[in-house]
C-alpha positions in Angstrom: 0.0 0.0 0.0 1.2 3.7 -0.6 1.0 6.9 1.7 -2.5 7.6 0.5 -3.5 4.9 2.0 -2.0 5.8 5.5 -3.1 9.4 4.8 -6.8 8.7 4.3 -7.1 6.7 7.1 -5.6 9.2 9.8 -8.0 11.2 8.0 -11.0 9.0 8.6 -9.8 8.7 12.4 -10.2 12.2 12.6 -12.9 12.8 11.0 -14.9 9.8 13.6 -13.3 11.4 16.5 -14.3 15.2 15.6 -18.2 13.8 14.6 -18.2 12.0 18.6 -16.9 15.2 20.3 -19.2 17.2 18.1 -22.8 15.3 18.4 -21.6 14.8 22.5 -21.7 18.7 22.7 -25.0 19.4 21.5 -27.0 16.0 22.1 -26.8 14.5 25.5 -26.3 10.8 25.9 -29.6 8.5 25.6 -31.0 11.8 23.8 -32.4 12.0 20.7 -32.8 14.5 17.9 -35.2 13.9 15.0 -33.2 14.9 11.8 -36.1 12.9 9.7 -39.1 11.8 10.8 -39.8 8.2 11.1 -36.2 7.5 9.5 -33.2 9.0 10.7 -32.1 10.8 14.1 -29.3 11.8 16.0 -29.1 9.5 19.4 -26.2 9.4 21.8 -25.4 6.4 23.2 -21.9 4.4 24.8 -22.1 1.2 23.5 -19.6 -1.5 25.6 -20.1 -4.0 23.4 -20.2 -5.2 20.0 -22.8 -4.3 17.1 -26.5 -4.9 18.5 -24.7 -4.6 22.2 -23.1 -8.3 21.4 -21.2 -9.0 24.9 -21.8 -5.6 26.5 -19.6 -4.7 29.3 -16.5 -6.5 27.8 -14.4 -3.9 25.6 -11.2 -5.9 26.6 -12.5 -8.4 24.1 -13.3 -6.0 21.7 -9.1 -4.6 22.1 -8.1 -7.4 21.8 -9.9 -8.3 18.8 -9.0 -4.9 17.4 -6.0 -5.1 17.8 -5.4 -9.0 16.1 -7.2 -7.3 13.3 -4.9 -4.6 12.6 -2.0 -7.3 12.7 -3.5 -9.5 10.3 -4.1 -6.7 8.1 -1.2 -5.6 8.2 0.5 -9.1 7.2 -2.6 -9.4 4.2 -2.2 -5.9 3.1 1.1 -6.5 1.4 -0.2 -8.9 -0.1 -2.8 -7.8 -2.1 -2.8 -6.1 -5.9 -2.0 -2.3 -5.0 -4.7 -0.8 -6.7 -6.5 2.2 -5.9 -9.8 -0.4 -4.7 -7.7 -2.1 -2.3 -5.7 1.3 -0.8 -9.1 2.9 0.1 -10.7 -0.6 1.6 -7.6 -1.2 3.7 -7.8 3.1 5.0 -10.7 2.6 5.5 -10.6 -0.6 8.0 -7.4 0.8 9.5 -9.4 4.2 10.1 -12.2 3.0 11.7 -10.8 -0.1 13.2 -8.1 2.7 15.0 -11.2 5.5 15.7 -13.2 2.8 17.5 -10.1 1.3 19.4 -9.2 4.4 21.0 -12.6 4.9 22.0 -12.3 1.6 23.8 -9.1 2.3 25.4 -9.5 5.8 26.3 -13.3 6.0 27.2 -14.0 2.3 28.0 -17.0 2.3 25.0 -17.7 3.1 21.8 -19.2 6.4 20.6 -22.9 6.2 18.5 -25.2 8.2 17.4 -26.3 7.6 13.6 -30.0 6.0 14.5 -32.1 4.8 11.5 -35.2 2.9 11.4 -36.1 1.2 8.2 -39.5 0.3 7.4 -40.5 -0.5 11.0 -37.0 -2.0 12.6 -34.8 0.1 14.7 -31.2 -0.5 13.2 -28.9 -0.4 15.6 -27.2 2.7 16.0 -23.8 3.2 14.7 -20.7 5.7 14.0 -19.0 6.9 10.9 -15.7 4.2 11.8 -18.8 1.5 11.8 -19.8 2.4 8.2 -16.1 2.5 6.5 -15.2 -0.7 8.2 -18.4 -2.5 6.6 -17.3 -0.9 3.2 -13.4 -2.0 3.8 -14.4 -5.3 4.1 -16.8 -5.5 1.2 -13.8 -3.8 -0.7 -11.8 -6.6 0.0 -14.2 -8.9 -0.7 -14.5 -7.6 -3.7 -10.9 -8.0 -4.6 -11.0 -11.5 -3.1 -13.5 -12.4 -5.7 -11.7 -10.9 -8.2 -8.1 -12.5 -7.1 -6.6 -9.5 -6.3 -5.4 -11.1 -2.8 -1.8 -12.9 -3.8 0.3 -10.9 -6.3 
């Protein structure tokens, strides 16, 4: 992987970190702002665990797993095709895996606050490091399909 890739994901830590601080000064936690009606709001909360609460209460579990991630992708990386694909998938799981980690370590939770319900069911609410590591790994899943993961 090049700089870029480095580069964008410092930039997507940053980015997650400023959009925490900043909904945690205006909304309070467990509160929750209506941005559209019946769809999307803004709602605080410190999640402990994993996605949908999975093992709340044990964020060592969730450092430790984070941090066995960013090892093995940083022994995979290399190994894939260096494309312009693969550079942003593996920012953008470094980012966010990083963004949420240091949540983890230095708060003890997770930030969220991005609330949607769709047609009925309450998704469960998430952060803007959530959303780029889903689309890191489908990036790389992509490139797996496409046998862009051995040079």
């Amino acid at each position: 992987m090049n700089k870029k890739t480095y580069i964008i994901a410092v930039l997507i830590l940053i980015i997650d970190q400023v959009s925490k601080t900043l909904i945690e000064t205006f909304v309070k936690l467990n509160d929750s702002v209506q941005v559209i009606k019946d769809f999307f709001y803004i709602t605080v909360v410190h999640n402990t665990g994993g996605a949908w609460s999975i093992f709340s209460n044990h964020s060592y579990l969730f450092i430790i797993a984070s941090v066995i991630a960013i090892i093995l992708l940083i022994k995979f990386m290399f190994g894939f095709k260096n494309n312009l694909r693969n550079n942003i998938a593996f920012a953008f799981l470094f980012g966010g895996i990083f963004s949420n980690l240091a949540d983890r370590i230095f708060l003890g939770y997770v930030r969220d606050f991005l609330d949607f319900k769709l047609f009925g069911y309450n998704y469960p609410i998430f952060n803007i490091a959530d959303i780029t590591i889903v689309v890191g790994v489908i990036l790389l899943i992509v490139a797996v399909i496409k046998g862009e993961d051995h040079k």
